[in-house]
TINU-561310 format. One record per residue: residue in one letter; residue number from 1; x negated, y negated, z negated of N, C-alpha, C in turn. Coordinates in pm, 1 decimal, decimal comma. Each point is the difference from the previous one (the first is absolute). Example, Ala and Ser with C-alpha at 12.3 -4.5 7.8 and 13.67 -1.06 7.14 Angstrom:
BEGIN
{A; 1; {-1319,0; 569,0; -780,0}; {89,0; -119,0; 0,0}; {-90,0; -120,0; 0,0}} {S; 2; {35,0; -105,0; 72,0}; {-82,0; -119,0; -6,0}; {77,0; -109,0; -73,0}} 
// end
This chain:
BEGIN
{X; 1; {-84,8; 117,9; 0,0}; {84,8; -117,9; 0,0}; {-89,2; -123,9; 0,0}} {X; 2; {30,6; -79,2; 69,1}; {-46,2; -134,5; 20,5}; {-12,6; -108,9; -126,6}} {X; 3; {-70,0; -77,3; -60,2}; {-2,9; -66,5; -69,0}; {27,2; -148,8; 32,4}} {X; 4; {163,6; -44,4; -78,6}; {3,7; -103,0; 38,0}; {-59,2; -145,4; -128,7}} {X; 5; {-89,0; -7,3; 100,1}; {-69,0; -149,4; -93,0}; {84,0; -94,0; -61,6}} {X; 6; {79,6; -26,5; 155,4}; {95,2; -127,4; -38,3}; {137,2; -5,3; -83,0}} {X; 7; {35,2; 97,9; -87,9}; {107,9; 82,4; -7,4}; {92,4; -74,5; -100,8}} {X; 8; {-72,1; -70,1; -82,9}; {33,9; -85,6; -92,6}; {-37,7; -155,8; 7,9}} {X; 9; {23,0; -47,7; 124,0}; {-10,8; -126,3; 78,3}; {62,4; -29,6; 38,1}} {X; 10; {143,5; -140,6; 6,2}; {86,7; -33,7; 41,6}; {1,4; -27,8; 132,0}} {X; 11; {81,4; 80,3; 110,3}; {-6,3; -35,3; 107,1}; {23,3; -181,4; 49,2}} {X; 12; {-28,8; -81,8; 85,8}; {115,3; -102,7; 67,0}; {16,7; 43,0; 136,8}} {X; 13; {39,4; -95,1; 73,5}; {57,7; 26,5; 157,5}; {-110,0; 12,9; 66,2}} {X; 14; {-147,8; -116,9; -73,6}; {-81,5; 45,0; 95,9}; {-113,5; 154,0; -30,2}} {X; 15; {103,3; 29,1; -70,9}; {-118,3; 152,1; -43,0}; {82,8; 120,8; 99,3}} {X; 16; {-107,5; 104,8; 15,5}; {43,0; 120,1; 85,4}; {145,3; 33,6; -69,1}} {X; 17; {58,5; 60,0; 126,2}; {149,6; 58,7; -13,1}; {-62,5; 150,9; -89,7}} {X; 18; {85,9; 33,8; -83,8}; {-13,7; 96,2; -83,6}; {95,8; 155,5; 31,4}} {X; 19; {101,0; -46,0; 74,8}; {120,8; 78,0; -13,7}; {51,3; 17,0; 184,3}} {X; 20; {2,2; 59,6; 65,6}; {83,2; 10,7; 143,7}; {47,6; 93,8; 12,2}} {X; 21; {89,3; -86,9; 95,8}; {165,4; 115,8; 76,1}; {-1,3; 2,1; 95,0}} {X; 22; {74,7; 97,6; 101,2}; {23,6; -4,4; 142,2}; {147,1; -67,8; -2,7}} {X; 23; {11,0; -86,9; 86,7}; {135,5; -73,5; 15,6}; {80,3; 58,3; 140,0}} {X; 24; {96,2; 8,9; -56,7}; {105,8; 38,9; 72,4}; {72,6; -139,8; 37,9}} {X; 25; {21,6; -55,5; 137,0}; {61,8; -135,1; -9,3}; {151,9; 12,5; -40,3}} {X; 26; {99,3; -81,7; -33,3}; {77,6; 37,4; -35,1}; {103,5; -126,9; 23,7}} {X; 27; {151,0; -20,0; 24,0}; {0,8; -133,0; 0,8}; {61,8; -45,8; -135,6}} {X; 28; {53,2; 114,0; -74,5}; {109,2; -38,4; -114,1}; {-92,6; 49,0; -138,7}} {X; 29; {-125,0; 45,6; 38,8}; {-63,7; 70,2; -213,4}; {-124,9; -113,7; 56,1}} {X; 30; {-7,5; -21,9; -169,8}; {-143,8; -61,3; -35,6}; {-100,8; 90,3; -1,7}} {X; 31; {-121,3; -58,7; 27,3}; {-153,4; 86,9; -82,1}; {56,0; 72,4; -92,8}} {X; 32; {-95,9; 77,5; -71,1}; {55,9; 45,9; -140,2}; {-55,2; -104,0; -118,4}} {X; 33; {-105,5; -87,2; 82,8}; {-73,4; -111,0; -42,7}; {-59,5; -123,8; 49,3}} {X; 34; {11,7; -127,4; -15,1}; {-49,4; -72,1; 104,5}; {-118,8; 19,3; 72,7}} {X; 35; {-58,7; -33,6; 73,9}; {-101,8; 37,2; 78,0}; {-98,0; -109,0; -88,9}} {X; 36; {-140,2; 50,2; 11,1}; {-119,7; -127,6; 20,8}; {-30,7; 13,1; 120,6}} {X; 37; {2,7; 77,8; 64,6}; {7,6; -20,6; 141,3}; {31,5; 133,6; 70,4}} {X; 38; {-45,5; 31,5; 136,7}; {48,6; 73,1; 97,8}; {-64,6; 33,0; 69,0}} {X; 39; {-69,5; 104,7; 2,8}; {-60,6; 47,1; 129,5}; {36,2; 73,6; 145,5}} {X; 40; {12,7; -35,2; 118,7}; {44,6; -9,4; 108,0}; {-147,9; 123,8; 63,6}} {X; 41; {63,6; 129,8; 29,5}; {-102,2; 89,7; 48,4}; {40,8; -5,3; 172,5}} {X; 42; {136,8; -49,1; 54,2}; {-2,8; -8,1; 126,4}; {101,6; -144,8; 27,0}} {X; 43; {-133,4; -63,0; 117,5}; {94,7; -108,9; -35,5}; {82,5; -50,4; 82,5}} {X; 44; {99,4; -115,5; -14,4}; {111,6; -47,1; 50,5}; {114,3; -72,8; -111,3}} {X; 45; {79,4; -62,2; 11,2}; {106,0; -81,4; -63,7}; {0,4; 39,0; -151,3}} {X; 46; {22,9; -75,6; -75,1}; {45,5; 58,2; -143,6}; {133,6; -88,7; -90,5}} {X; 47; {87,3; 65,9; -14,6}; {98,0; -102,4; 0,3}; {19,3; 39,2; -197,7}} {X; 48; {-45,5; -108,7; -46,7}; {52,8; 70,8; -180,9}; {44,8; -166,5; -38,3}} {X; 49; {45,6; 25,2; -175,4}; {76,8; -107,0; -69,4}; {-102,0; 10,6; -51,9}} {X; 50; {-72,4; -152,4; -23,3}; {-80,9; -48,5; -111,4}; {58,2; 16,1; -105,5}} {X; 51; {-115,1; 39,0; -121,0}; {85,9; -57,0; -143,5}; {95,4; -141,1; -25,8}} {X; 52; {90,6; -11,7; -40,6}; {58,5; -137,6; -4,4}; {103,0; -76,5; 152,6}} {X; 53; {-24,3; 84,9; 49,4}; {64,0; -31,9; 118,3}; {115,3; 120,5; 36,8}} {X; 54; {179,3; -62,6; 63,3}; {66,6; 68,0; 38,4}; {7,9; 28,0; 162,8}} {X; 55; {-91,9; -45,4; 78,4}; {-2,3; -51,9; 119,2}; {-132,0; 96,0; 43,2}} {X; 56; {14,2; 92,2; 73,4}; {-112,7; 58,6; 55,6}; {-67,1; -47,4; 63,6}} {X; 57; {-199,7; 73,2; 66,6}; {-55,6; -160,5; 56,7}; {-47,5; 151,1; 94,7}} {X; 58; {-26,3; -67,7; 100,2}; {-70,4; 127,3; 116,6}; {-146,5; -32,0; 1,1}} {X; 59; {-117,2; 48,9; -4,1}; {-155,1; 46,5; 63,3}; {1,0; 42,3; 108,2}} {X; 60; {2,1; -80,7; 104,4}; {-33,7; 45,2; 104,3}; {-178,8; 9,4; 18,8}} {X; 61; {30,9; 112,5; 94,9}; {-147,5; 81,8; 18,9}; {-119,2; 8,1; -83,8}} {X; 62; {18,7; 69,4; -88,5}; {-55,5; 16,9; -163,7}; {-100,3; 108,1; 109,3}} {X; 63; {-122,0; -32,8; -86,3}; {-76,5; 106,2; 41,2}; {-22,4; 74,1; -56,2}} {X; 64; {-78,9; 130,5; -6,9}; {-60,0; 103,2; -71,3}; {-70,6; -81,3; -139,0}} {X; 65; {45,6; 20,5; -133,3}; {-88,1; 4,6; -96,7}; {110,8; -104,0; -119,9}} {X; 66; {-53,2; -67,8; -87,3}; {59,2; -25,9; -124,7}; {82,1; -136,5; 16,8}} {X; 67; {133,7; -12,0; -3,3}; {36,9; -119,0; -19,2}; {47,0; -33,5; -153,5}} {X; 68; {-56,2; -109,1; 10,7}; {-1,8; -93,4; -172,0}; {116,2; -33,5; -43,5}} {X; 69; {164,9; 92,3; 6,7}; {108,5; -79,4; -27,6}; {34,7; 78,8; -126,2}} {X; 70; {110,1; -43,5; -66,7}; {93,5; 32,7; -110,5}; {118,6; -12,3; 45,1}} {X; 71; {63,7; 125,0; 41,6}; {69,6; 46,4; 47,8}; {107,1; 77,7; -118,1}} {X; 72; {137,1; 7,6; 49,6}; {67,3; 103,8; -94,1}; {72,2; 92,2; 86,5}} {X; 73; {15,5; -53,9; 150,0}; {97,5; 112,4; 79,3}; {-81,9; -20,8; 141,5}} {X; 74; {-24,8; 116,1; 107,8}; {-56,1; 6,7; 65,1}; {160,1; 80,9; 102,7}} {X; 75; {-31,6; -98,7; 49,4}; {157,9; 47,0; 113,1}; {-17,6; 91,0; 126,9}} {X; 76; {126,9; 92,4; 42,1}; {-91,4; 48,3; 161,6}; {63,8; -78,9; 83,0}} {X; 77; {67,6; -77,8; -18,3}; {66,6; -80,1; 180,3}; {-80,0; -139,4; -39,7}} {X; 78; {-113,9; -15,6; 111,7}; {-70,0; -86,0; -3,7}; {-120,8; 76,3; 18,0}} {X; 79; {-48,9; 72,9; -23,1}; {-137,0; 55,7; -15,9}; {-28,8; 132,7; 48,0}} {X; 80; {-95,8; -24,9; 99,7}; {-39,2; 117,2; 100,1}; {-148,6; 22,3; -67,2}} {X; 81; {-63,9; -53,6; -96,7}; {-123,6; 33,7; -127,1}; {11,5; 185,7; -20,1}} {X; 82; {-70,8; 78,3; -17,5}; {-3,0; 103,3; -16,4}; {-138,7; 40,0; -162,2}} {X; 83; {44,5; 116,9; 24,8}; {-124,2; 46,0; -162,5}; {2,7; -152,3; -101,5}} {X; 84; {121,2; -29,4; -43,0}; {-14,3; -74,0; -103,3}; {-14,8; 41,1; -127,3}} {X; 85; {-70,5; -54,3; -105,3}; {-68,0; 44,2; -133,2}; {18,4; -136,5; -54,8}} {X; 86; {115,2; -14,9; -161,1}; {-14,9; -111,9; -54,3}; {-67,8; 29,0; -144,9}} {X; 87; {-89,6; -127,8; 6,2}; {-133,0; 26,3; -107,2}; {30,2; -95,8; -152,2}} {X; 88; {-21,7; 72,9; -76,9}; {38,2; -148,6; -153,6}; {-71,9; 93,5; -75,9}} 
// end
């Protein structure tokens, strides 16, 4: 087993994601948690609800690799994004 150094160190937003999921887009369920962000393994559109917002926002042509949002719902009409993983 791996020894974690940092284990008893308070994460913030700008510290490594600790915890990931595979996302299923969805248009009506939340995350099971807000996002610190999102990683995009194939890319194209990403349509999710910011935290705090009722109004969905679209990413167009997101590329391959980490986007920096806080997210709570990651929708599928809007988003042709594939291998999504949300990170917190």
């Amino acid at each position: 087993m791996a020894i974690d150094t940092y284990k008893n160190m308070m994460g913030g937003l700008e510290s490594p994601a600790r915890v990931a999921a595979v996302v299923v887009p969805n248009d009506l369920a939340d995350l099971g948690n807000t996002s610190r962000s999102i990683y995009v393994g194939t890319s194209g559109d990403l349509a999710v609800h910011m935290i705090g917002q009722s109004v969905p926002v679209v990413f167009k042509a997101v590329p391959v690799g980490i986007l920096p949002i806080r997210a709570d719902r990651v929708l599928v009409t809007g988003t042709t994004a594939a291998d999504i993983v949300a990170l917190w």
